[in-house]
N, C-alpha and C positions, 0 to 999 in steps of 0.2 A: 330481710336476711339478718341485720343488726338484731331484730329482738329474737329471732332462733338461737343468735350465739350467744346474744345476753341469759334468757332464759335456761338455756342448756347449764351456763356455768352459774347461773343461781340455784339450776334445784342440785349441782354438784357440791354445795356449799363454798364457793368460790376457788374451787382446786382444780378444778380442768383448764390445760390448758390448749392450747388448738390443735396437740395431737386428739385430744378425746375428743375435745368439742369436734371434731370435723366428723369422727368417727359417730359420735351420738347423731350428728345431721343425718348422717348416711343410715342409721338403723333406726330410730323412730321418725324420722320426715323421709327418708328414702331420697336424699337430697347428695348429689355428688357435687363439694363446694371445692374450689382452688384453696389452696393454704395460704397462698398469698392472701387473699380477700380475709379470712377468717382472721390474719394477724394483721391485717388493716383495720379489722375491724375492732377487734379488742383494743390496741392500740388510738382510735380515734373515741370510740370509751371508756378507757382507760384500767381495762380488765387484763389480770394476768393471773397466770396458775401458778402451782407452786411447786418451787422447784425440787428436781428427784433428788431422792436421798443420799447420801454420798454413797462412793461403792467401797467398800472394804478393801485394805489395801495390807497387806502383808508389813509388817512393823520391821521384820526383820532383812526386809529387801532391800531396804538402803542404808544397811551399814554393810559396806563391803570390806573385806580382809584383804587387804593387801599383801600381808606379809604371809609367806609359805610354811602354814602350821608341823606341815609330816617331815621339813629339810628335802624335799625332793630335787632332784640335780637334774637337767634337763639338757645336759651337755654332751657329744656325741663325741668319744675321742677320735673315730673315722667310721666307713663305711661297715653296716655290717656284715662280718664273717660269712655269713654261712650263704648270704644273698648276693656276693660280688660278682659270683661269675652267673653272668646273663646270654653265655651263648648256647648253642644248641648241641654242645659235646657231650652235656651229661656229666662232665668231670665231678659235680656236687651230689648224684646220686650214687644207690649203688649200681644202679642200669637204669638205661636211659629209655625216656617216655616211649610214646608210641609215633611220634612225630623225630624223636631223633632217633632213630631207628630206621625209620625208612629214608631220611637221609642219610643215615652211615652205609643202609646198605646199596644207595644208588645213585 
């Protein structure tokens, strides 16, 4: 098994690492290997791939703005007007739904 993973990550020019190498096992030897074992093995030969590229990262994701560029107020002087009364009198429309309706009329 050792010279399957050695040779896989030779003719990869030494950049496979045991994701590929298991993967190359599996499609030219038809070989299903544990991952465990294939990073034992590199490991006990002292083979390793190399590592992924970094991932792109947004430069401007970590400068946050603390302070409130637009002056925006977020302060509520009370409840709102037009939503206070929550009963079913309809006092807020200019007639009432189809459900205070048939309560008024019954």
């Amino acid at each position: 098994m050792a010279d399957y993973v050695r040779l896989i990550h030779r003719q990869s020019g030494g950049t496979y690492g045991w994701r590929r190498i298991r993967a190359g096992l599996l499609d030219e030897y038809e070989m299903i290997v544990n991952r465990k074992l294939i990073k034992a093995i590199m490991v006990e030969h002292n083979i390793a791939g190399v590592p992924r590229a970094s991932v792109f990262r947004n430069p401007l994701a970590d400068k946050r703005v603390d302070t409130d560029l637009v002056n925006r107020i977020f302060t509520a002087d009370g409840p709102n007007p037009i939503n206070v009364d929550h009963g079913l009198t309809g006092t807020n429309r200019e007639r009432p739904g189809p459900r205070e309706a048939s309560l008024l009329a019954g």
